[in-house]
C-alpha positions as CSV (number, residue, x, y, z in Angstrom):
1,X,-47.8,-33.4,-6.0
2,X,-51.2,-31.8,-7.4
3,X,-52.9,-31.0,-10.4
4,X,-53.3,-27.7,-11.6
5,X,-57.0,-27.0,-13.9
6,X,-55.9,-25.0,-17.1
7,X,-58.7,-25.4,-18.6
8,X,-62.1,-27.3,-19.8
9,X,-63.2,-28.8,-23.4
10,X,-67.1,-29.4,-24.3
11,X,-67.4,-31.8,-27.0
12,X,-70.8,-32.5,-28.6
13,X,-72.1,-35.1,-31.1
14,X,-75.3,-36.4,-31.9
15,X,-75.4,-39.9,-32.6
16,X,-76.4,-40.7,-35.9
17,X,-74.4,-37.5,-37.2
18,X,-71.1,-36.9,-38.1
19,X,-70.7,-33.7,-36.9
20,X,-69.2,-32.1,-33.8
21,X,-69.8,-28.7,-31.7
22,X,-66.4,-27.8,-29.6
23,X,-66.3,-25.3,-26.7
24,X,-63.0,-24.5,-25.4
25,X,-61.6,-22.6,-22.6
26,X,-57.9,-22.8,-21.5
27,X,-55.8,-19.9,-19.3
28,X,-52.2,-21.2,-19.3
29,X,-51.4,-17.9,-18.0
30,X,-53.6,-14.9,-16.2
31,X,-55.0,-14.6,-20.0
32,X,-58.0,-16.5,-21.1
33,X,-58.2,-18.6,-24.9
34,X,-61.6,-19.7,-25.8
35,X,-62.6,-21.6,-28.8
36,X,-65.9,-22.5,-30.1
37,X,-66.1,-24.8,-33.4
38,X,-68.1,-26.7,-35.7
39,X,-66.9,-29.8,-37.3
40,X,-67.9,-31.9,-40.1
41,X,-66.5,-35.3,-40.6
42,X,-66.5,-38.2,-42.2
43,X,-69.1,-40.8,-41.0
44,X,-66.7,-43.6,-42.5
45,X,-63.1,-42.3,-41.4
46,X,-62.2,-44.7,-37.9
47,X,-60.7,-41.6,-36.7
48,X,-63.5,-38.6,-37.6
49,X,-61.3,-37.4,-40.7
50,X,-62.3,-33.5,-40.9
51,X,-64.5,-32.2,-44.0
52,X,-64.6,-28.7,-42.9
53,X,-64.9,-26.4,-40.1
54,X,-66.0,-22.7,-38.8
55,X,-64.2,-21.9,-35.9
56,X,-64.3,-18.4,-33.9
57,X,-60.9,-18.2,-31.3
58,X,-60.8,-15.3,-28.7
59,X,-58.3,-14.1,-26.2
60,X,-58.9,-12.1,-23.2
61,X,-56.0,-10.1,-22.0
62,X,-55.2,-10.0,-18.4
63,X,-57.2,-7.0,-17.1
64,X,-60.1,-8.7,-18.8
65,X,-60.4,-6.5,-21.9
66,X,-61.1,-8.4,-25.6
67,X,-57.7,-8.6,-26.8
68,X,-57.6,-10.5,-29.9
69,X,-61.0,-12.5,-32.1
70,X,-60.5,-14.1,-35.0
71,X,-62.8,-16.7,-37.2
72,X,-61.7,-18.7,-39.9
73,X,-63.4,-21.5,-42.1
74,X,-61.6,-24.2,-43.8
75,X,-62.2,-26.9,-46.2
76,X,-60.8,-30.4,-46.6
77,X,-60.0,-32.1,-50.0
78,X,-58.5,-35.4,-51.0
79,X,-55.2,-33.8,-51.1
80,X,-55.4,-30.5,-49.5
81,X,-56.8,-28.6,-47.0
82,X,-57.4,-24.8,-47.3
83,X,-57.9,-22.1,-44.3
84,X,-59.4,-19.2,-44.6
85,X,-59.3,-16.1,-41.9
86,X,-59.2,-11.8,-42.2
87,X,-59.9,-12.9,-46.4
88,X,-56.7,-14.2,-46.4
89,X,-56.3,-18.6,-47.1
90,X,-53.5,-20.5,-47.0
91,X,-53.6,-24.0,-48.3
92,X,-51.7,-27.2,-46.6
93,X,-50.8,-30.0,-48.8
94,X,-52.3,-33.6,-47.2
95,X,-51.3,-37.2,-48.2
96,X,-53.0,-39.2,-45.4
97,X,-56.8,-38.0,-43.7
98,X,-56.9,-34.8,-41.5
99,X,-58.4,-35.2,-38.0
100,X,-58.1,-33.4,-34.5
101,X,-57.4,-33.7,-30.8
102,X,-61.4,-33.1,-30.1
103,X,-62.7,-35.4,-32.2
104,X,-60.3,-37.9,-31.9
105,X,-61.1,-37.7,-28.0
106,X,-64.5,-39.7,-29.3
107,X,-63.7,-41.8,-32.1
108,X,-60.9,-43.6,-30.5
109,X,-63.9,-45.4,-28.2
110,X,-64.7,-46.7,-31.4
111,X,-61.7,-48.5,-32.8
112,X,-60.9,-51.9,-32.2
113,X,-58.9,-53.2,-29.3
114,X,-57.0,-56.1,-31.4
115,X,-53.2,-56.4,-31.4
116,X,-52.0,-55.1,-34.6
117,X,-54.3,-52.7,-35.1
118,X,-53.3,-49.3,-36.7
119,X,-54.4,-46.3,-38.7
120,X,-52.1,-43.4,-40.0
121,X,-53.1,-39.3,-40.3
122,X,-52.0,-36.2,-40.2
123,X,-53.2,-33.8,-37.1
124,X,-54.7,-30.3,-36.8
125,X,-53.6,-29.8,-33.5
126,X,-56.5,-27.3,-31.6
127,X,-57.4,-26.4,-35.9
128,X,-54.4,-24.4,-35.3
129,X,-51.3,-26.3,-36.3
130,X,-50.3,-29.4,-38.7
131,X,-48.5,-32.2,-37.0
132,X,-48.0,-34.5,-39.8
133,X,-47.5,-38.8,-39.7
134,X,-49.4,-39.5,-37.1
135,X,-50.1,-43.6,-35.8
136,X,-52.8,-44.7,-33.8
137,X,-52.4,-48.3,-32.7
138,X,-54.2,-50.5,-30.0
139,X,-51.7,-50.9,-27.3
140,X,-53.2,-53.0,-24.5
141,X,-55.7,-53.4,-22.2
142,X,-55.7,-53.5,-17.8
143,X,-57.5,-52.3,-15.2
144,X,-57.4,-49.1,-13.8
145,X,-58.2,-48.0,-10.2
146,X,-61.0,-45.6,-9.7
147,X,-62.7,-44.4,-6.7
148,X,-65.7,-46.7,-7.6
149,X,-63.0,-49.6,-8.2
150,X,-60.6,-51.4,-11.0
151,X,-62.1,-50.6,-14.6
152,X,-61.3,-52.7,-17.2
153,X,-59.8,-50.5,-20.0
154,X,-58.2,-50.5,-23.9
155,X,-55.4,-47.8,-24.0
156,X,-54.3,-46.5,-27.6
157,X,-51.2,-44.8,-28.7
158,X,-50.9,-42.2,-30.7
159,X,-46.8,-40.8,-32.0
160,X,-45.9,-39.2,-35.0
161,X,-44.2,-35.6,-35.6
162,X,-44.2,-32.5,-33.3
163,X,-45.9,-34.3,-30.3
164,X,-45.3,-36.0,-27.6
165,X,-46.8,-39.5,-27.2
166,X,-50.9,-39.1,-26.9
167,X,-52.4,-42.0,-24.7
168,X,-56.0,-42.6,-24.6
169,X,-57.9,-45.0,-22.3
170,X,-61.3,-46.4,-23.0
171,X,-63.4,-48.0,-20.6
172,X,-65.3,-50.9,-21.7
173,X,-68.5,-48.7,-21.7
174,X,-66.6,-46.9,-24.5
175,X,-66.1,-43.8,-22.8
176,X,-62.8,-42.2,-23.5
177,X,-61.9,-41.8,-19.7
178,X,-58.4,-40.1,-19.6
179,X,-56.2,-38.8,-22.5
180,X,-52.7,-38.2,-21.6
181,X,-49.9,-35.9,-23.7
182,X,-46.3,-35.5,-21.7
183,X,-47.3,-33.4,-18.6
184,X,-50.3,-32.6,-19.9
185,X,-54.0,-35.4,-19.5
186,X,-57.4,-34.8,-20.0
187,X,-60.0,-36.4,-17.6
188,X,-64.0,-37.1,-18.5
189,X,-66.1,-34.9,-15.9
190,X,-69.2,-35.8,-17.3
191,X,-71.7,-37.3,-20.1
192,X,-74.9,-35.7,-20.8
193,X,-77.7,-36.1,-23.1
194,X,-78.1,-33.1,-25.3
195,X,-82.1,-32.6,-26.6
196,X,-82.6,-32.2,-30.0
């Protein structure tokens, strides 16, 4: 058994902002995806409900040659969201707050660990597709082993349509450790300060 590296996902916040910068870069395949985002959310929203976003997406094609760009800006309302790319928009109906994968990666160090806990959404998966009724509910805590020893940890649970159960595990540091999706996980390299 191994692991195989697809890919790598920079996410940057300043603390006393509600805002996010994303880098991406994932190559299922011998072609490249790369993704670079900004994100405003809401300072208030347990799980970083998105305001709007700029996002530019790019593909390189397997003998390295630019194959595809594309940029689209999108803005939330109470009850919609609309996305705009190539002056086309197309607008998505909402009933429940909008977040995402990368900025759910950080507010989840946030919510409380208390049994019964829970808070409904819908998802943006990767700003690129709705998964809709979406639960987040505190679903335990227990150690972990690490190399540097057992961690004590808070794991949340995420389910809802068109995914597969999202796990996250929070160290009691907050730091979101390890996020798991089916055969899929997500590991924290490393923290560092960014300057002003």
């Amino acid at each position: 058994m191994y692991n195989t590296v697809l890919g790598q996902v920079a996410i940057t916040k300043r603390m006393a902002s509600p805002d996010y910068e994303i880098e991406m870069s994932y190559q299922p395949t011998s072609s490249v995806e790369s993704v670079k985002a900004r994100i405003s959310c809401s300072g208030s929203s347990p799980v970083a409900a998105l305001k709007s976003w700029e996002m530019d997406w790019s593909f390189l094609g397997k003998g390295q040659e630019l194959s595809y760009v594309n940029r689209e800006q999108a803005v939330v309302a109470p009850d919609h969201f609309s996305v705009t790319s190539r002056g086309n928009t197309d607008r998505f109906e909402l009933k429940q707050p909008l977040t995402s994968p990368w900025t759910l990666m950080d507010a989840v160090r946030w919510l409380p660990a208390k049994t019964g806990w829970c808070h409904e959404f819908d998802m943006y998966m990767d700003l690129s597709s709705l998964r809709r009724n979406q639960s987040l509910s505190f679903s335990g805590s227990g150690q972990v082993a690490l190399a540097t020893g057992f961690q004590d940890m808070a794991f949340y649970e995420q389910l809802g349509e068109g995914i597969e159960p999202i796990h996250y595990a929070v160290d009691s540091h907050q730091r979101t450790l390890f996020v798991t999706q089916g055969q899929f996980g997500w590991g924290l390299n490393r923290i560092e300060e960014v300057s002003s």
